[in-house]
C-alpha positions in Angstrom: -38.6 -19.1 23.7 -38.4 -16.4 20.7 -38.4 -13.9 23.7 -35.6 -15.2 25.5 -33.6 -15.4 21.9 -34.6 -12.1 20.9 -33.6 -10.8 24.7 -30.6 -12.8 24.4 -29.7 -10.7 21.1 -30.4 -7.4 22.4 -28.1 -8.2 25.4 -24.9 -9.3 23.0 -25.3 -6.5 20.7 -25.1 -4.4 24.0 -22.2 -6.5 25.4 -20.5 -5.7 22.0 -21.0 -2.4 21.7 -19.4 -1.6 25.1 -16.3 -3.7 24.2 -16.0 -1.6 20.2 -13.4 1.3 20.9 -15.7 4.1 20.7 -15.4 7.3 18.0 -14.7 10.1 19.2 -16.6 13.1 17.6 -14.6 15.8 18.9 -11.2 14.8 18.8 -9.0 17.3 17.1 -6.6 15.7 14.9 -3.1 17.8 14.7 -2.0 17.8 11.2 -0.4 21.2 10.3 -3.8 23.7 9.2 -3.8 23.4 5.6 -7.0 24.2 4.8 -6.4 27.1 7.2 -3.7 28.5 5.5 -5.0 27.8 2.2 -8.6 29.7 2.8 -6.5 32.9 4.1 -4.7 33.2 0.8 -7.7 32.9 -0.9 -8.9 35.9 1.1 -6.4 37.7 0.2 -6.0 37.4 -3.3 -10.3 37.8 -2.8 -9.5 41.2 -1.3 -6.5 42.1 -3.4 -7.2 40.2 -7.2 -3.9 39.6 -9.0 -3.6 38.4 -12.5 -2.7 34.7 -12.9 -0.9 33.2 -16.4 -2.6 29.7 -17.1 -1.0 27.0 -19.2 -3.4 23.9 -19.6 -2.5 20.5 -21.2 -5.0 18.2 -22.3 -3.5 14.9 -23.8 -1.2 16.6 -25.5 -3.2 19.8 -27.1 -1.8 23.2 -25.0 -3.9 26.3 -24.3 -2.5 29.6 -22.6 -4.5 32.0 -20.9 -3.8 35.3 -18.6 -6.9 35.9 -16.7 -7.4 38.7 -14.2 -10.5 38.0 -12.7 -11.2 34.1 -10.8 -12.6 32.6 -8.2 -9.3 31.3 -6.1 -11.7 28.6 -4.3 -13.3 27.2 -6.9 -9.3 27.3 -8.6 -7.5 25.7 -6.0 -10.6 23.3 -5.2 -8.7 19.8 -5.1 -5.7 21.7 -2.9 -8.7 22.9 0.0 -10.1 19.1 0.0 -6.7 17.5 0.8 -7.4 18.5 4.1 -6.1 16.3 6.3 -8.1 18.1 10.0 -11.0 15.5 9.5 -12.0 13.2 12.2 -12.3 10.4 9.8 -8.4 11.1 9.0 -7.1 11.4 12.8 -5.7 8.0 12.9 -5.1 7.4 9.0 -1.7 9.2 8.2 2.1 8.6 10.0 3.6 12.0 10.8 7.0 11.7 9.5 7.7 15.3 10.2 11.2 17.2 11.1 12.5 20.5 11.3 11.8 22.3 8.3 8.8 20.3 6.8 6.0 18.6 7.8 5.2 15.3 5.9 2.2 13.0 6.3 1.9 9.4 4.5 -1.2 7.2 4.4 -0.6 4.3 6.3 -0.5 1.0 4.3 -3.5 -0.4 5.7 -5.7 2.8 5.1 -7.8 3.8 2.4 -8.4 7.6 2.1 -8.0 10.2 -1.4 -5.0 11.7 0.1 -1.7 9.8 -0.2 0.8 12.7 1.0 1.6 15.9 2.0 4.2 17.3 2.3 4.8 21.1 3.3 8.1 22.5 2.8 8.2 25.7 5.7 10.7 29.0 5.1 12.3 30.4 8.3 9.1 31.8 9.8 7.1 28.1 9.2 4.9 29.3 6.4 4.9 27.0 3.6 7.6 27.4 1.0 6.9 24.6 -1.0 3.8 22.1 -1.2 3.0 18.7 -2.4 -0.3 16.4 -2.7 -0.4 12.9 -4.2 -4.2 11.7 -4.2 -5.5 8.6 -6.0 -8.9 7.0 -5.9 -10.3 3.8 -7.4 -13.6 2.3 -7.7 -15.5 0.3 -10.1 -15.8 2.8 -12.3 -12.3 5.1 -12.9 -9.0 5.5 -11.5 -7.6 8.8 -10.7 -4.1 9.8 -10.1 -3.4 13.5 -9.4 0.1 15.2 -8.2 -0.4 18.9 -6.8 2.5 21.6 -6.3 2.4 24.9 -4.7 5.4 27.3 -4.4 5.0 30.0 -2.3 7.4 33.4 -1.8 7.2 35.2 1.4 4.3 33.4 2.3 2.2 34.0 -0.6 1.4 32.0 -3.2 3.6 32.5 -6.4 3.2 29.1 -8.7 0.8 25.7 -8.8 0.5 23.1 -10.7 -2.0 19.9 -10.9 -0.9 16.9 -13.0 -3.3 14.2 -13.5 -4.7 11.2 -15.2 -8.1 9.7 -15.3 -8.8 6.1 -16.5 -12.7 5.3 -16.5 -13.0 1.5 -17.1 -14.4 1.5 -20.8 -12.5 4.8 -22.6 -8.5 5.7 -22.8 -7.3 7.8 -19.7 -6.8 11.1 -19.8 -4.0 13.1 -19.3 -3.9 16.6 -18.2 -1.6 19.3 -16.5 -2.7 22.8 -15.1 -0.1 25.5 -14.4 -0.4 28.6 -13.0 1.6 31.6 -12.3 0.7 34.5 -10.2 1.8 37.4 -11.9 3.7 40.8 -10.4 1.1 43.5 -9.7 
């Protein structure tokens, strides 16, 4: 009898299985490249450094900085992982895209970091103009963070990141980052 049952198991499990719509690894979601696009300015300014003017606000006390030497990836860190080219993000996000800007919104019954993007393109579809809302929540904090990039002629001139941070026990933090490529 415990055989049949435990045959009788293995044989549902199966039968559901077959009817679960199945994952597919290697679909390629088609949001616009990002990440792409992000990683090649980073080469660049790798390749051809370029001083940056850094204004940091950090609940409420200001700190200015002009650095000439930094590390572009570890800079622009939360901009790279807003990456939306993830299989686990190929369904998440409704494309509300038109001429001129590509836009992509969490749907309402999702639960991903990323809340939007949107990617204003010039005349040649580089991006002119970039924005990022992510927010997570757990049991322990509650981040809200707003990210801006402007670009000129397809380069990078201006970003910001404006965020908050509420662990469960302490006040939240506030903080803003802004940076400004400067003329070489």
């Amino acid at each position: 009898m415990l055989i049949f049952r435990f045959s009788f198991l293995i044989v549902l499990l199966a039968c559901l299985q077959a009817c679960t719509p199945a994952v597919q690894e290697n679909a390629k979601p088609v949001f616009y490249p990002w990440e792409k696009y992000l990683t090649a300015q980073i080469d660049s300014l790798s390749k051809h450094p370029q001083s940056v003017h850094k204004t940091i606000l950090l609940d409420g006390k200001k700190e200015e900085k002009q650095l000439s030497t930094i590390d572009w990836k570890q800079e622009w860190a939360m901009f790279l992982h807003a990456d939306l080219n993830k299989p686990a993000a190929a369904t998440s996000y409704d494309n509300l895209s038109e001429d001129g800007f590509v836009w992509y919104s969490l749907k309402s019954n999702e639960n991903l970091a990323v809340k939007k993007l949107y990617i204003q393109l010039d005349a040649l579809d580089r991006p002119a103009k970039v924005e990022i809302e992510i927010e997570e929540k757990n049991f322990l904090f509650e981040t809200h963070k707003k990210l801006n990039m402007n670009f000129v002629d397809g380069r990078v001139q201006t970003y910001s990141i404006d965020g908050s941070q509420q662990m469960r026990w302490m006040s939240p933090t506030h903080y803003q980052l802004m940076g400004v490529l400067l003329p070489k």
